[in-house]
C-alpha positions as CSV (number, residue, x, y, z in Angstrom):
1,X,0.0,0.0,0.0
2,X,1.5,3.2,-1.5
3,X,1.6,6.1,1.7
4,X,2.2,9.7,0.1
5,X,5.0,11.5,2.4
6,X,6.2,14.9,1.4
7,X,5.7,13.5,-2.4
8,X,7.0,10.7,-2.1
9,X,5.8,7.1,-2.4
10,X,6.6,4.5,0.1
11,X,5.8,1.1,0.8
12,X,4.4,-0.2,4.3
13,X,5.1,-3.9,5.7
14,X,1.9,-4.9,7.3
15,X,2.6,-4.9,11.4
16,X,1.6,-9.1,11.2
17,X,4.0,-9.7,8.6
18,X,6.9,-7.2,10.4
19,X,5.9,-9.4,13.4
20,X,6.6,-12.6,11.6
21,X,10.1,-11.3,9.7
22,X,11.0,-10.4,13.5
23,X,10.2,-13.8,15.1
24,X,11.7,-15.8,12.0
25,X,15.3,-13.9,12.5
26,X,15.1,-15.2,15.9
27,X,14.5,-18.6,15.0
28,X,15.7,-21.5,17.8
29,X,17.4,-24.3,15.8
30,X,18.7,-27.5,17.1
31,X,20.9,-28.3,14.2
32,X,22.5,-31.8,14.1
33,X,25.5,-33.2,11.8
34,X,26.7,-36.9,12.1
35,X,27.2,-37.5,8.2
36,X,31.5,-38.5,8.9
37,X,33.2,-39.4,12.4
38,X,32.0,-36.5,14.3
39,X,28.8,-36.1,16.0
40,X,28.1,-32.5,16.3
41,X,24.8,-31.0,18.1
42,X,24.8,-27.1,18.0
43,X,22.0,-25.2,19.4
44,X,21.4,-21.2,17.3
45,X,19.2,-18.6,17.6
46,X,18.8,-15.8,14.7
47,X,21.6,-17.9,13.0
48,X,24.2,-17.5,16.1
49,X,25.1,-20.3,17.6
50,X,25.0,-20.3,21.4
51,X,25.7,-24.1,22.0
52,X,27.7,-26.5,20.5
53,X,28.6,-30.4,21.9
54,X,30.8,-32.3,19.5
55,X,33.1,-35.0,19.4
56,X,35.2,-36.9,16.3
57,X,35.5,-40.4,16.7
58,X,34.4,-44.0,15.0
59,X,31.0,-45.5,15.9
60,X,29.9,-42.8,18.5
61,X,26.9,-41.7,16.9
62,X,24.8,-43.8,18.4
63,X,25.6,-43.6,22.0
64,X,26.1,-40.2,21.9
65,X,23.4,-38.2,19.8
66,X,20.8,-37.5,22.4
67,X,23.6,-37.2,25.3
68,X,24.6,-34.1,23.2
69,X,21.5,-33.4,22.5
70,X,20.5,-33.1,26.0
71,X,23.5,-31.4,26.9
72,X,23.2,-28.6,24.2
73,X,19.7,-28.1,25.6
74,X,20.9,-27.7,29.0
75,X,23.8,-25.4,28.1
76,X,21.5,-23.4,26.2
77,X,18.7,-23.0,28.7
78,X,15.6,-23.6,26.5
79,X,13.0,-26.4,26.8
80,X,12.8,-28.9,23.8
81,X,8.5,-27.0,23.4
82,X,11.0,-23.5,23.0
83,X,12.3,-24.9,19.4
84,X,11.1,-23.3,16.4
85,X,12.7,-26.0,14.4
86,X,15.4,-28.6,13.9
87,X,18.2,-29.0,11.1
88,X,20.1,-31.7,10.2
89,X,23.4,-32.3,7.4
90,X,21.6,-34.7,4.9
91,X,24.1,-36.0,3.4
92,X,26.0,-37.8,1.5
93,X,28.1,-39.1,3.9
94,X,28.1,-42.4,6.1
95,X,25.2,-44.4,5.8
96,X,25.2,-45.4,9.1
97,X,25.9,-41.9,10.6
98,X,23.4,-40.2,8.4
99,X,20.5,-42.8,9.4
100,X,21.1,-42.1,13.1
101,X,20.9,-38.4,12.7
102,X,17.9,-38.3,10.3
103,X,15.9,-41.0,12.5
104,X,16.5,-39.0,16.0
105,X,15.9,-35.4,14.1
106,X,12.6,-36.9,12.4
107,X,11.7,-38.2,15.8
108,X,12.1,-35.1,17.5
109,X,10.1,-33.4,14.8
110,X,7.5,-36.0,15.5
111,X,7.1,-35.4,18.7
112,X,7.6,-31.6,19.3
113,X,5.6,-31.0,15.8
114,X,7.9,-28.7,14.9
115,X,9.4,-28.4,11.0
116,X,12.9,-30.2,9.5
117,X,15.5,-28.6,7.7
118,X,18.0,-30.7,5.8
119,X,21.0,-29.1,4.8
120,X,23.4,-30.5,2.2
121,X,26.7,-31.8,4.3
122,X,29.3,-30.5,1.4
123,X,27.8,-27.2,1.4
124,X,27.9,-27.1,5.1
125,X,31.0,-28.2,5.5
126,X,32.1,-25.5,2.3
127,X,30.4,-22.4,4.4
128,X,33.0,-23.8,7.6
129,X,35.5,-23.0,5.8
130,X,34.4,-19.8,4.8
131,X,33.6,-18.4,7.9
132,X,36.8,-18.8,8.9
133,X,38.1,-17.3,5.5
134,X,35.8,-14.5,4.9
135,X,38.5,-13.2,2.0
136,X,38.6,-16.4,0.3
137,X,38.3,-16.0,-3.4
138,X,39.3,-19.3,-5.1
139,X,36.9,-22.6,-5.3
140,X,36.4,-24.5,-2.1
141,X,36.0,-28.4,-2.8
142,X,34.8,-30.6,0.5
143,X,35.8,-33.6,0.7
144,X,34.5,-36.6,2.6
145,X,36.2,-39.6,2.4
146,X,34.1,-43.0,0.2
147,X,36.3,-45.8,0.1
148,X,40.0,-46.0,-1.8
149,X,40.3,-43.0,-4.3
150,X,36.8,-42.7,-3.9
151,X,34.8,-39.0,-2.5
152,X,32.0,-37.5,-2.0
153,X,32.7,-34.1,-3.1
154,X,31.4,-30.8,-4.7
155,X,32.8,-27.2,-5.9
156,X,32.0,-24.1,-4.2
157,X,32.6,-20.1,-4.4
158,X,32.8,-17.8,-2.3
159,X,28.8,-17.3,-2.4
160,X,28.1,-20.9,-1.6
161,X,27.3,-21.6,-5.1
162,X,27.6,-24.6,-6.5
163,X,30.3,-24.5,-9.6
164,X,30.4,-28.5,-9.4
165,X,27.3,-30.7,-8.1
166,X,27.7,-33.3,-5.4
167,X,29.2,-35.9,-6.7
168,X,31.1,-39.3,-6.1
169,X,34.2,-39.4,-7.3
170,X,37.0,-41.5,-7.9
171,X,40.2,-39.1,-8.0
172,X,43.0,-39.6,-10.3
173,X,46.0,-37.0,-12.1
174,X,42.9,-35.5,-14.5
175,X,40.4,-34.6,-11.7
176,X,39.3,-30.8,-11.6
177,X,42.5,-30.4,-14.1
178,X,40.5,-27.5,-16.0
179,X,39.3,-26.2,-12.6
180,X,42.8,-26.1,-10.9
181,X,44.1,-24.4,-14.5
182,X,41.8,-21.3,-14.1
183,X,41.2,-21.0,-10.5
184,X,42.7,-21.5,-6.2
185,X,41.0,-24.6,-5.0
186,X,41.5,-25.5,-1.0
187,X,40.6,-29.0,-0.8
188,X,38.9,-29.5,2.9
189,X,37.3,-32.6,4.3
190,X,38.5,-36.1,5.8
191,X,38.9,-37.1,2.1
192,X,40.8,-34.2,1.2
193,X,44.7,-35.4,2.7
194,X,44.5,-38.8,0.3
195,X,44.2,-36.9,-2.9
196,X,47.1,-34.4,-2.1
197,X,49.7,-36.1,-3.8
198,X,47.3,-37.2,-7.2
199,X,46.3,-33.6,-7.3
200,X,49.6,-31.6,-6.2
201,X,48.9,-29.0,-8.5
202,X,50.2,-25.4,-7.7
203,X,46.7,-23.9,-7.4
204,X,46.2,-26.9,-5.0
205,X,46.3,-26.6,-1.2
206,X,44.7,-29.2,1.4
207,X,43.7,-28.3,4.8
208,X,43.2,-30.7,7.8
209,X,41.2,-28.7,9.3
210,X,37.5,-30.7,10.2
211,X,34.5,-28.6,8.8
212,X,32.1,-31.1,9.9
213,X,30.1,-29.0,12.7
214,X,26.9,-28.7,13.4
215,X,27.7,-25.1,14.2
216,X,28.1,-24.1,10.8
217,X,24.8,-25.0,10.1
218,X,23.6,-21.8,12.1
219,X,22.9,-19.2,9.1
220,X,22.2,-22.0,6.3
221,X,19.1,-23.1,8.4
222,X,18.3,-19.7,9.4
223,X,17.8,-19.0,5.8
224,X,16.3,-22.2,4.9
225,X,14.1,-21.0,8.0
226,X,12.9,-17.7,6.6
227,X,11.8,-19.3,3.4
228,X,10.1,-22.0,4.8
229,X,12.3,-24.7,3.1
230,X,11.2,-27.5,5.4
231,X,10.8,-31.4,4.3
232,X,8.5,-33.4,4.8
233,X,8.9,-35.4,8.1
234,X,7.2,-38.5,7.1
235,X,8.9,-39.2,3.9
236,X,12.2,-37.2,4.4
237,X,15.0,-39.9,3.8
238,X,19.2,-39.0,3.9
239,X,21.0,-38.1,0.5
240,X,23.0,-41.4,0.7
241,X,24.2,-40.3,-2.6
242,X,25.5,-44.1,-3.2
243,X,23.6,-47.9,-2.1
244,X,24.9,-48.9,0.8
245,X,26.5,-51.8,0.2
246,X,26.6,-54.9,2.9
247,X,30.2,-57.0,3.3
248,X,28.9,-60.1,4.8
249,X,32.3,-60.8,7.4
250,X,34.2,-63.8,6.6
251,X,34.1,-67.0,8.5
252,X,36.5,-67.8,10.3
253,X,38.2,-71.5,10.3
């Protein structure tokens, strides 16, 4: 609705929908991440995070999820009712990691009726990186580590857009050849150190730094938030990206 001041035209926000612009940039999000070896439970309001519980090792996802869960609620003071919504890294990733996070988040969403946001895990983990490195200008690729010379991987820029899709790939001498010609690529992830020597390339560097934090969910599901990008909880299922496949154990003699 067009309000005439001193000649000039300007455009009034309706107080209910100010109201609602307000209360969505203060969003509560329990955001979770166990798609690699750490389980990561971060707690953020307005995209901040306030609370983080997080630990990298093998097979602790299940013991530990709603220990961390429960401590990042406690740290943070708010009741599980106080959540306006709950996040989680989709994927790809491990399948057995990503199926522990996705059940207890779709549980939780079950139960408190509240919305799920899924985030993609590379483009989580690519945003780490750049909130540490607000001048990066080059290409960040996330890494996380398949099986031999095999990742899951992607390419970023700076504005978290995607210059390569997710992806599994098997690295070799000719992977991201024309890429690493033209631009700075920092290789991040747990599958990032393996491919250093097949891709030592003098636009190349590899960081060992671990991305994979449910903290740097905090703004990517704020804005997923604010748009209303939520799944739907009864159907919502991991990006696995590849079958899992089952290696019976071998009998012993």
């Amino acid at each position: 609705m067009g309000v005439a001041t001193h000649g000039v035209n300007t455009v009034t926000t309706p107080f209910h929908k100010r109201k609602s612009l307000i209360f969505a940039a203060m969003a509560k999000i329990l955001q979770i991440e166990t798609a690699t070896q750490t389980c990561s439970v971060a707690l953020a309001i307005g995209g901040e995070t306030i609370a983080l519980k997080e630990e990298t090792s093998r097979n602790i996802h299940a013991g530990s999820l709603t220990l961390f869960i429960a401590d990042v609620m406690k740290q943070a003071s708010l009741r599980y009712q106080d959540l306006d919504a709950v996040a989680v890294s989709k994927g790809p990733g491990s399948y057995t990691g990503l199926r522990i996070g996705v059940s207890t988040v779709k549980g939780l969403c079950f139960a408190l009726d509240k919305p799920l946001i899924a985030i993609d895990t590379l483009k989580m983990m690519a945003n780490g990186f750049l909130l540490e490195n607000p001048d990066e200008t080059g290409l960040i690729c996330p890494m996380i580590d398949a099986r031999r010379m095999e990742v899951f991987t992607a390419l970023y820029n700076r504005k978290l857009e995607a210059v390569e899709p997710v992806t599994a790939k098997i690295i070799d001498a000719d992977s991201f050849a024309e890429e690493l010609a033209a631009h700075h690529i920092t290789f991040i992830g747990d599958g990032a150190l393996k491919c250093a020597e097949v891709l030592e390339h003098p636009h190349a560097v590899f960081l060992e730094s671990n991305y994979n934090s449910a903290a740097h969910l905090s703004k990517l599901a704020l804005a997923a938030y604010q748009q209303q990008d939520f799944e739907d909880v009864a159907y919502f299922e991991p990006y696995y990206l590849k079958d899992f496949v089952f290696t019976a154990p071998k009998k012993k003699v």
